[in-house]
C-alpha positions as CSV (number, residue, x, y, z in Angstrom):
1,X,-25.2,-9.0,-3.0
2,X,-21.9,-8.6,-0.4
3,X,-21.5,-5.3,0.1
4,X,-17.7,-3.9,0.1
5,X,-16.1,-3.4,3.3
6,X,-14.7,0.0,4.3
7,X,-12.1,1.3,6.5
8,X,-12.8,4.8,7.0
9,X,-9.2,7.1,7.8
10,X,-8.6,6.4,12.0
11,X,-6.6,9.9,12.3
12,X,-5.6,7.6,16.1
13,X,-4.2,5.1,14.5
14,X,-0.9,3.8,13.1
15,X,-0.8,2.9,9.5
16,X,1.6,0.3,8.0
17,X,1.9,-0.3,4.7
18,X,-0.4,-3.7,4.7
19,X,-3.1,-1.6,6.4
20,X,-6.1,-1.4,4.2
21,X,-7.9,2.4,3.8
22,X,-10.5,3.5,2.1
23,X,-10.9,7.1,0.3
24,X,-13.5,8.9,-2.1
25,X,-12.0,8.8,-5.6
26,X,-13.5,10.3,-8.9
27,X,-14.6,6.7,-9.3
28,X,-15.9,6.6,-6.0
29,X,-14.8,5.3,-2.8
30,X,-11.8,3.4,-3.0
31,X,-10.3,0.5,-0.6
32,X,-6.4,0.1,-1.3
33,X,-3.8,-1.1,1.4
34,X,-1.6,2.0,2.4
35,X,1.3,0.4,0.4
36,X,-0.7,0.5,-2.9
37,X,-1.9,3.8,-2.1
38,X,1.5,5.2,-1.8
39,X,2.0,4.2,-5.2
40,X,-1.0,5.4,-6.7
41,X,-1.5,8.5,-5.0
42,X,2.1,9.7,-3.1
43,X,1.1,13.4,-3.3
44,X,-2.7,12.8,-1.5
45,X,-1.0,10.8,0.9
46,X,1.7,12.7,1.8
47,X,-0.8,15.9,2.4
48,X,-2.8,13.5,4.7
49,X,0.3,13.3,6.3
50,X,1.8,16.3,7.0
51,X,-0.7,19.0,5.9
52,X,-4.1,18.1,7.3
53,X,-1.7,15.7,10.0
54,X,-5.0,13.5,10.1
55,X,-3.0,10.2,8.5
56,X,-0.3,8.7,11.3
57,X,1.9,6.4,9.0
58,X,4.9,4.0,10.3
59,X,8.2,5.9,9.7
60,X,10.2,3.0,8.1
61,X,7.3,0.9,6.3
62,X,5.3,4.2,4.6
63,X,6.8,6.9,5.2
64,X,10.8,6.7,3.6
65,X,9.1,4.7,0.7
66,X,6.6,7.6,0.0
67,X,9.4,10.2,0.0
68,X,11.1,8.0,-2.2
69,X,8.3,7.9,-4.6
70,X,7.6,11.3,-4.4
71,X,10.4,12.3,-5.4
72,X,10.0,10.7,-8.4
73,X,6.2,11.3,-8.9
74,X,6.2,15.4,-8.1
75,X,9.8,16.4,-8.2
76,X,8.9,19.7,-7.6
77,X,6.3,19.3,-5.0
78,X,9.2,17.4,-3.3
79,X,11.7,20.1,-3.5
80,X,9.1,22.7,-1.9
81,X,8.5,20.1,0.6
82,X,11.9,19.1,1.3
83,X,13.5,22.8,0.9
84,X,17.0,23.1,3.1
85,X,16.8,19.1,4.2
86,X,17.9,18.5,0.5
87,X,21.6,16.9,0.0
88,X,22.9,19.1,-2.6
89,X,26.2,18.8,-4.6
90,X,28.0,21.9,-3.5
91,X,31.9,22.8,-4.3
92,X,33.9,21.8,-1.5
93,X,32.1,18.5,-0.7
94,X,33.2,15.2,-1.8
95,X,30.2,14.0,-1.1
96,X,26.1,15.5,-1.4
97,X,25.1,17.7,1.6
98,X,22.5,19.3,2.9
99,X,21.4,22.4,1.9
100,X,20.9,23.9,5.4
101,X,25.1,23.7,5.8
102,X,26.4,26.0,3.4
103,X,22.9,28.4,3.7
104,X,23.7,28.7,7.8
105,X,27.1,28.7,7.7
106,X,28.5,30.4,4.3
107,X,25.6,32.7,2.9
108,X,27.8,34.1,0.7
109,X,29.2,30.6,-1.1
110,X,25.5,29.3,-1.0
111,X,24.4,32.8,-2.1
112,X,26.3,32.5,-5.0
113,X,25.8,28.8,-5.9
114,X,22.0,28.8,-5.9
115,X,21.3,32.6,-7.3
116,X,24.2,33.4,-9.4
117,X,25.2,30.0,-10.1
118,X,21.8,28.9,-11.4
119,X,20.9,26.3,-9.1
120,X,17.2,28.0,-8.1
121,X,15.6,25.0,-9.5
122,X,17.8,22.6,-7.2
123,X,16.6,23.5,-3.6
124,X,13.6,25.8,-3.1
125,X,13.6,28.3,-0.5
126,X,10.3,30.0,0.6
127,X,9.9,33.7,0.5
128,X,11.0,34.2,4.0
129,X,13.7,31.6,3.8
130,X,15.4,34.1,0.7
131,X,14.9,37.3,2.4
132,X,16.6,35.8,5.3
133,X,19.6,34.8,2.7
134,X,19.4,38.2,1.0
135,X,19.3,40.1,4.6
136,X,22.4,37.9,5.6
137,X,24.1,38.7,2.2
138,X,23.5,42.3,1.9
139,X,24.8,42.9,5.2
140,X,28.3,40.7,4.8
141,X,28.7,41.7,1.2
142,X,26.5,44.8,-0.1
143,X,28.5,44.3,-3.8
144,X,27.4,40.4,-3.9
145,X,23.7,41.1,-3.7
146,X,22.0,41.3,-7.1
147,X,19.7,44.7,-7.8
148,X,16.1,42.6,-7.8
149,X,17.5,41.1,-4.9
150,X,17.6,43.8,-2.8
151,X,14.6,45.7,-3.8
152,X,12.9,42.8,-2.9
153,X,14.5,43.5,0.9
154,X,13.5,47.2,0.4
155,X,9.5,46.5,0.1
């Protein structure tokens, strides 16, 4: 009986997306080409990528496709990921921007958009990315800030 090849993760090499790899499952060790496993498993794959940074992938043949279907798989997990790189629809634009603009540049507008406006749930800033918003805001504006908000920059 032919026992299954394997091709164990080569954290030096370069995958592309007919690149076969094999990983330990529930079911066991799998063997999938790195396009199939994108499919299968974006979120694992992604972590392999930029978490543990064991897993190099090829920009245009893995990597944009896996951000596309992470999006789609873990919207959430992609926001979080994504944070201020996310094109947003913001008043003013014509078009979607991203979410870094308005948050450098007009704290106050994007201040008001994502917190007062409810749009929390469209780009997710870490703790230390709202303090630095709230910080910023309480300083231009003291009446702006909301009361939880600035109790959370007195702790």
């Amino acid at each position: 009986m032919a026992t299954e090849a394997t091709f164990p993760l080569d954290p030096e090499k370069v995958y592309f997306s007919m690149d076969e790899l094999t990983l330990d499952t529930e079911e066991g060790s799998k063997t999938l080409k790195m396009g199939y496993w994108i499919a299968v498993d974006p979120i694992r794959i992604h972590k392999l990528i930029v978490k543990e940074k064991c897993l190099k992938v090829d920009e245009m043949e893995v990597l944009r496709p896996l951000e596309s279907k992470l999006r789609k798989a873990d919207p959430d997990y992609y926001k979080r990921f994504v944070g201020l790189k996310l094109v947003i629809d913001y008043p003013g634009y014509s078009t979607g921007i991203v979410a870094s603009i308005p948050f450098e540049n007009d704290p106050i507008g994007f201040y008001k958009w994502w917190r007062k406006g409810g749009h929390e749930d469209k780009v997710y800033l870490s703790l230390g990315r709202q303090i630095q918003l709230f910080q910023k805001v309480a300083m231009m504006d003291p009446k702006m800030i909301l009361k939880k908000d600035l109790e959370l920059l007195k702790r």
